[in-house]
N, C-alpha and C positions, 0 to 999 in steps of 0.2 A: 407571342409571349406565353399563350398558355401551356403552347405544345413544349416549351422551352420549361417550364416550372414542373410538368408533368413526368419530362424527360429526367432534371435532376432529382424530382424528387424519384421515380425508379432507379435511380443511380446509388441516392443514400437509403432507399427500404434494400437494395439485394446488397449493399455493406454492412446494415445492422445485422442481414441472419448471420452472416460468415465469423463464426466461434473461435474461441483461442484453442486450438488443437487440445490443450492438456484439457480441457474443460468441456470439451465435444467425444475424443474417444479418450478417456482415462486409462483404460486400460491398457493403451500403447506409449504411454510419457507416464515417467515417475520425475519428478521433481527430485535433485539431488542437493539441491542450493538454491536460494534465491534475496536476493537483498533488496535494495533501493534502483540499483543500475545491473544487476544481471540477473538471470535465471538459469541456470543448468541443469538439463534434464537428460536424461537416460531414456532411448525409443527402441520399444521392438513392437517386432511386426510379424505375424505369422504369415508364411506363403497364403494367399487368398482374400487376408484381411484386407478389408476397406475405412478409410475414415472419410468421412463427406466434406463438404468444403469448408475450410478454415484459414485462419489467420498466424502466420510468426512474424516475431520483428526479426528487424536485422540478425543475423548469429553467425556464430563461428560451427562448424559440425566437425567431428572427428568418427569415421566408419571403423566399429572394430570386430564387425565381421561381411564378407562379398555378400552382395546383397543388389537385386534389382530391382526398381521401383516404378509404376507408372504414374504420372503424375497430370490432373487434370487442371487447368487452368480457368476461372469464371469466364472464360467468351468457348468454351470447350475444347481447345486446344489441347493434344495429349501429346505427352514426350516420353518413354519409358530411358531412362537413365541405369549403366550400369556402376558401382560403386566397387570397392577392393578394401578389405579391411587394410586397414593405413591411411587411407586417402584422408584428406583434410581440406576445408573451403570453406570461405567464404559466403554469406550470401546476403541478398540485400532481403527488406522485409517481401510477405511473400503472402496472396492468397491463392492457396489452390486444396484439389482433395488428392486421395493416393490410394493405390491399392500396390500391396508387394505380390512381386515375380515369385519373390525367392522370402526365406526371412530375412529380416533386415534386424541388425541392431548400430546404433549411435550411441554419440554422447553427443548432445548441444550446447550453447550457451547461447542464450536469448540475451541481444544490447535492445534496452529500456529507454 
């Protein structure tokens, strides 16, 4: 039982550090809208920049310029993804951190 209380409580301290992206690196999300049920933000990303690990909900993204992304996942699992200005998707909520290939710029919409 202890090792079990021990275990979730390491489960919820390394969920409390994991930050709302716009609130960890500011300088890559501008907030373009945000009401009660969405948030719309605007990301860019210089070739090299990094943001450390953070938090989105659900959203819809639209890429409006090619751009490729590494993206690290909390058990460290890394996937680098290419993007195509145009592209558009879907995604479910999401913690991970990122560093861009290339620059990256989006539009998001965060469902609340």
């Amino acid at each position: 039982m202890k090792k079990l209380f021990v275990a979730v409580s390491l489960l919820f301290a390394a969920s409390a550090y994991a930050e709302d992206g716009v609130k960890l690196c500011p300088g890559m999300y501008k907030v373009l809208a945000e009401d009660a049920k969405v948030r719309v933000l605007k990301t860019t990303q210089k070739k090299g920049e990094h943001c450390a690990m953070h938090t989105h909900k659900a959203m819809a993204a639209y890429v409006t310029k090619d751009s490729e992304v590494t993206y690290v996942s909390p058990n460290g699992t890394k996937k680098s993804l290419k993007y195509k200005a145009g592209d558009a998707f879907l995604r479910p909520a999401v913690e991970h951190a990122h560093t861009a290939i290339s620059d990256t710029e989006a539009v998001l919409v965060e469902f609340k």
